[in-house]
N, C-alpha and C positions, 0 to 999 in steps of 0.2 A: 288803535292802541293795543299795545299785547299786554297778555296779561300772564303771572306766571305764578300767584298762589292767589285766593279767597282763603278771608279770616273772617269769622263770627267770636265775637267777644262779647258775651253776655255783664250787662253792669257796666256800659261801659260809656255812661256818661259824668263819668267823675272819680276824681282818686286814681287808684293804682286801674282799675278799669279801662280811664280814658289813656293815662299814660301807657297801656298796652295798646290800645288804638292808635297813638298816634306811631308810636313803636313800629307797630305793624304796618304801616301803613308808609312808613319812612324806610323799610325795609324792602316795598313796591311789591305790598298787599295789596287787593282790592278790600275792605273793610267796611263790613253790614259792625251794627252795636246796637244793644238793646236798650232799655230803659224803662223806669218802672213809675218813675213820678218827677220828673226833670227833664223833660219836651225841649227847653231853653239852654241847657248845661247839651244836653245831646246834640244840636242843631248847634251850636259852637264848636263841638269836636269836629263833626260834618264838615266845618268849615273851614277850622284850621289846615285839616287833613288837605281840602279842597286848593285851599289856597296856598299849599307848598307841593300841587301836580299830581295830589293822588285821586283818589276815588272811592266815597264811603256813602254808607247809608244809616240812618236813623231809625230804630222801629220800637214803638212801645209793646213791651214784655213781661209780664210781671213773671219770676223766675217762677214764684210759685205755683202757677197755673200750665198744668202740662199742654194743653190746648194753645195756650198764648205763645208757649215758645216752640213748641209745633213747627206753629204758624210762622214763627219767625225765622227758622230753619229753612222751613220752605220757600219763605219771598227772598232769603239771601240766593240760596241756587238759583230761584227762576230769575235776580236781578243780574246775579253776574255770573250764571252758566255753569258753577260747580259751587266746591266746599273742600276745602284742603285742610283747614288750622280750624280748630272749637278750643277755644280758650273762654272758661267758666270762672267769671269775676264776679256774679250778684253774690252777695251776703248780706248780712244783717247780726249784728251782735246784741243783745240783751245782759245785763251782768247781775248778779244778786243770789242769795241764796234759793235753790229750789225750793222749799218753802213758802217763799216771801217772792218768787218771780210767780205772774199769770198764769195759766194754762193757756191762755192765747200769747204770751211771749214766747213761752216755750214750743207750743205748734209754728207760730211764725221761723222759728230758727231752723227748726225739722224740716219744715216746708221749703223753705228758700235754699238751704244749704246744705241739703243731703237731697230732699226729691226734686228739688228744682235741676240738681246737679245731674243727678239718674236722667231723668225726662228731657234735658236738654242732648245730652250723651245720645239718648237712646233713639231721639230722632235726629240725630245729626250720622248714624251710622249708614241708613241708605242714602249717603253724599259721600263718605269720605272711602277713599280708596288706598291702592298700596300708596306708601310714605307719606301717608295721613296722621294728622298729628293732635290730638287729645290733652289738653295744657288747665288744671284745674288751678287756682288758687285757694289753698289752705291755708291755714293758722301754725305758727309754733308755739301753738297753744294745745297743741294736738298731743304736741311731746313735753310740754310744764307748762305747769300750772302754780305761778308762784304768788298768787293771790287769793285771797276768799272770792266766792261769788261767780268763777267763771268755768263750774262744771257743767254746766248744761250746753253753752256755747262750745268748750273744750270736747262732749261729747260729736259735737254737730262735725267738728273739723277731724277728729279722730275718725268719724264714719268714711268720709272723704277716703282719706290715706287707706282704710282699709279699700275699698272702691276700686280704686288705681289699680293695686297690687293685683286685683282678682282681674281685673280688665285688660294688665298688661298681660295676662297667662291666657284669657278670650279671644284678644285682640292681636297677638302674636300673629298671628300662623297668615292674615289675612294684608300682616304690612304694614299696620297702625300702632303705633307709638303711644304711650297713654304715660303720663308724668302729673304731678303734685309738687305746686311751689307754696315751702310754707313761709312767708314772709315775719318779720319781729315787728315791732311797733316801727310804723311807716306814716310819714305827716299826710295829712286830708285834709278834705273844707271845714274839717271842725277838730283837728288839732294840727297848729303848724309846727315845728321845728324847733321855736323859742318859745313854746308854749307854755306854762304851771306843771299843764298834766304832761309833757315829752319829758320836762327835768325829771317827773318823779318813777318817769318810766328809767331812769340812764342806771339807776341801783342795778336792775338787774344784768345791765350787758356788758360786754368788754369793751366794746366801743361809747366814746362819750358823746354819740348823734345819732337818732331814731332815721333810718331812711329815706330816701326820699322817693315816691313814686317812680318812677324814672328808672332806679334804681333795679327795681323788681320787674319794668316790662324789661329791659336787658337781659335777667337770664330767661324770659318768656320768651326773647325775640332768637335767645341760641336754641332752647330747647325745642324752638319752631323752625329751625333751621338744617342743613344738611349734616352740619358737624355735630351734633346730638344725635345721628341715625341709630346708635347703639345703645342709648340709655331708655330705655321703660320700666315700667312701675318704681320708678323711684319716689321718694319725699326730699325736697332738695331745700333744705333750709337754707334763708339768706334774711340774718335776724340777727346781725351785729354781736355775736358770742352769746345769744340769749338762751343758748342747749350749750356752752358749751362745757 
């Protein structure tokens, strides 16, 4: 069987994560995905993927342990022979005033979504070669913040975007593409579409519908693709007029 990209998607047994897996995988990636506490949602994606002809793997990650996703960088190469696409999906949001959030809320957010991000990047770089491609997801929460309570997560996504921009100036010279999708409020396993909390998200956008997963691996699956060869360090909002 040929193979013509490997995709590592951290986070990516649920939500916007797995719909970049199956994305990728629909596009005829070979796709390793991580997972941090969801053994059973992960081995479902595995499956899906499996059962529409592709070929993926499952490996528990916790983003925050640089050692774990190391590790998991390297059993993708040694499973399917290289590493083309690093698209970084683990997150974690916490909401409340600094004051009033933990110190261990706040470390978790740092840890998972700025060092998790660095450490997963930073051993995914001896795998990825010329038109190697570097796909974080961020927040547009990075660029407003039209609530109380979510500057500390607001900071985590803001470090990201700064990230990209330094990496696309590193990462230039050597072939590798590095990009920042900052999605708007997007349905999950714990908000759907016609949810309480999606209605009282709609005040702020132009559009009167929060995304839907699916949604967001689409422009992952261009900016992982040949017709994106020209765009790096960008922040590519797709957040229903939620910056606009």
């Amino acid at each position: 069987m040929s193979i013509e990209k490997v995709a590592l998607v951290t986070g990516g047994s649920r939500g916007i994560g797995a719909a970049i897996a199956r994305r990728l995988a629909g596009d005829g990636m070979w796709v390793a995905l991580t997972y941090s506490a969801s053994p059973d949602r992960a081995d479902q994606v595995v499956r899906e993927i499996e059962r529409a002809g592709g070929r993926a793997l499952s490996l528990r990650a916790d983003a925050a342990d640089p050692d774990a996703v190391t590790a998991a960088v390297e059993r993708t190469a040694a499973a399917f022979g290289r590493l083309d696409v690093l698209v970084s999906s683990a997150g974690v949001a916490s909401a409340g005033q600094i004051e009033e959030l933990e110190p261990e809320q706040i470390d978790r957010m740092i840890d998972v979504n700025v060092r998790g991000v660095l450490h997963v990047i930073r051993a995914a770089l001896s795998h990825l070669g010329e038109g190697g491609r570097i796909i974080t997801i961020g927040s547009m929460i990075a660029e407003r913040v039209p609530f109380a309570g979510g500057a500390a997560y607001a900071m985590t996504k803001a470090a990201v975007a700064g990230l990209v921009r330094g990496l696309a100036r590193d990462l230039g010279p050597r072939g590798i593409n590095v990009n920042n999708i900052q999605p708007g409020p997007t349905a999950n396993d714990r908000m759907s579409a016609d949810s309480p909390a999606a209605d009282a998200m709609l005040q702020w956008l132009a559009l009167s519908r929060i995304a839907t997963p699916d949604e967001i691996a689409g422009l992952v699956s261009y900016l992982a693709g040949p017709e994106a060869g020209y765009i790096t360090g960008a922040s590519l909002s797709i957040d229903g007029g939620f910056t606009a």
